[in-house]
C-alpha positions in Angstrom: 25.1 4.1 -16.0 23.6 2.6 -13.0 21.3 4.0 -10.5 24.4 3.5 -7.8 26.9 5.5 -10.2 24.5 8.5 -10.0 23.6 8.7 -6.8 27.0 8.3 -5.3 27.8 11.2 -7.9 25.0 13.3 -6.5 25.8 12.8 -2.9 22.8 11.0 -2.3 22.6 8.4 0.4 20.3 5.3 0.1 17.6 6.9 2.6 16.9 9.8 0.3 16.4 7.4 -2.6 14.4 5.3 -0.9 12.0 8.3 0.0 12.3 9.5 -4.3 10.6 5.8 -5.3 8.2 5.5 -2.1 7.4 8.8 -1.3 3.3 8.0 -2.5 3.2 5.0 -0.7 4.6 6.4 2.3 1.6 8.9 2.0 -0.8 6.7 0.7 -0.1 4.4 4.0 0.0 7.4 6.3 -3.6 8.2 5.6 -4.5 4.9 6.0 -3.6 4.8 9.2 -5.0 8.1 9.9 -8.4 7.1 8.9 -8.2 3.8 10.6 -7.7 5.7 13.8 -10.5 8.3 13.0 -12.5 5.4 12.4 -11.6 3.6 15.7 -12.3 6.2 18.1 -15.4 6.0 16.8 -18.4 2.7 17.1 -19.0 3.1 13.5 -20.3 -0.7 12.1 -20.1 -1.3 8.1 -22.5 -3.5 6.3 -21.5 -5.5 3.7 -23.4 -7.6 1.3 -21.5 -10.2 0.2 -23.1 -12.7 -3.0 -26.2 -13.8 -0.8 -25.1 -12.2 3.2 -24.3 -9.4 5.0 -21.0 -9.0 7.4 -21.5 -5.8 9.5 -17.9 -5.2 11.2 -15.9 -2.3 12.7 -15.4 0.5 10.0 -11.7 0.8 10.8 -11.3 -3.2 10.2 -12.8 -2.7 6.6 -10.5 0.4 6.1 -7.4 -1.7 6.9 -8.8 -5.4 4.9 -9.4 -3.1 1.8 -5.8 -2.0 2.0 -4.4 -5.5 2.5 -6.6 -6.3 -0.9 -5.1 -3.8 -2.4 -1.3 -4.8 -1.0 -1.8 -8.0 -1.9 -3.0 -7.6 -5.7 -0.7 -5.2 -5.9 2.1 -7.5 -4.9 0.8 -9.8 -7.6 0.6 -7.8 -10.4 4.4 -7.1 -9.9 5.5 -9.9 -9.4 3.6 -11.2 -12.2 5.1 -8.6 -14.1 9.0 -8.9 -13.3 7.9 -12.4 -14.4 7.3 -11.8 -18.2 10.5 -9.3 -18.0 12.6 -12.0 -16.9 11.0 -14.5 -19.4 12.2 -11.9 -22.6 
């Protein structure tokens, strides 16, 4: 039976679903933001030594380039993965 069978079954309309799958990143993207903001208000600068330099930028900018790695990998990976599913 498909998802759509069930959850017309259950009475449950595609916005509550959609919470049930992304309810972590929802979260996970809400404290993102909160921290960028913490981080914002204040001047805090972040080193960072890269292979032979050093980039010193705004704390809340690394906060939010780490999460675009992240995004970005993750993206990736699942595509990468719905790849070798479709290949079976």
């Amino acid at each position: 039976m498909s998802d759509r069978g069930s959850a017309h079954a259950t009475g449950e309309s595609g916005f509550v679903r959609f919470l049930k799958r992304k309810w972590l990143a929802i979260v996970l993207i809400a404290v993102l933001v909160i921290v960028a903001i913490q981080n914002g208000v204040g001047n805090d600068q972040a080193t960072i030594y890269v292979l032979w330099g050093q980039l010193q930028l705004p704390t809340w900018l690394l906060v939010l380039v780490v999460f675009l790695i992240g995004g970005v990998t993750g993206w990736i990976l699942a595509r990468n993965r719905a790849a070798r599913r479709a290949r079976r």
